[in-house]
C-alpha positions as CSV (number, residue, x, y, z in Angstrom):
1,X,70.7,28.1,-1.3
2,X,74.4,27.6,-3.4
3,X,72.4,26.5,-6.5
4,X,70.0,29.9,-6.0
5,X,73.2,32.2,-4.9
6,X,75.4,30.4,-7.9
7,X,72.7,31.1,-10.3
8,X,72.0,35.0,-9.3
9,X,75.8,35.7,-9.3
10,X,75.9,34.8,-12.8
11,X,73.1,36.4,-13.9
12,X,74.7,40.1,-11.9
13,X,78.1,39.0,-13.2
14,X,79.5,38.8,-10.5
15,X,83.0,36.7,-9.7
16,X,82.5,34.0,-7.4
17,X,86.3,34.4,-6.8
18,X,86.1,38.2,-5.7
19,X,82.5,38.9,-5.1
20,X,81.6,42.2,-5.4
21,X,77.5,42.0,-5.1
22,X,77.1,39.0,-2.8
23,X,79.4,37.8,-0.2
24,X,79.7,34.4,1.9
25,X,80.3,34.9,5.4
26,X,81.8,32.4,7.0
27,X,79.5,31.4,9.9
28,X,77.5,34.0,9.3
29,X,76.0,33.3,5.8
30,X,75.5,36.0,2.7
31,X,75.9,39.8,2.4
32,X,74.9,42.0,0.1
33,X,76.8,45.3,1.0
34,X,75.5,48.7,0.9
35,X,77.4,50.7,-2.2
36,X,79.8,53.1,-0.4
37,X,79.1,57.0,0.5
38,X,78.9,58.1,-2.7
39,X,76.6,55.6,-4.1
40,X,79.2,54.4,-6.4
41,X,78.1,50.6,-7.3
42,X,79.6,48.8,-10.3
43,X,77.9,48.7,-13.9
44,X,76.7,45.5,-15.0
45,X,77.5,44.6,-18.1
46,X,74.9,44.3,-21.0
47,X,73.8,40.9,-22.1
């Protein structure tokens, strides 16, 4: 599952260090949250 999540977060861009797409949980497990009220999400950049 951390070789899957790993590869996905680099592919979104996103910062293991401060996640913004997927979050660990700790004893829990992964989160993806919803984008706020406003449906404000951050852009991802173009590759």
């Amino acid at each position: 599952v951390r070789t899957f999540v790993r590869k996905l977060r680099r592919k979104l861009g996103d910062d293991p260090a401060d996640p913004f797409y997927i979050r660990n949980e700790r004893g829990v497990g992964y989160r993806m949250p919803a984008p706020d009220q406003h449906g404000s999400v951050r852009k991802v950049p173009q590759t």
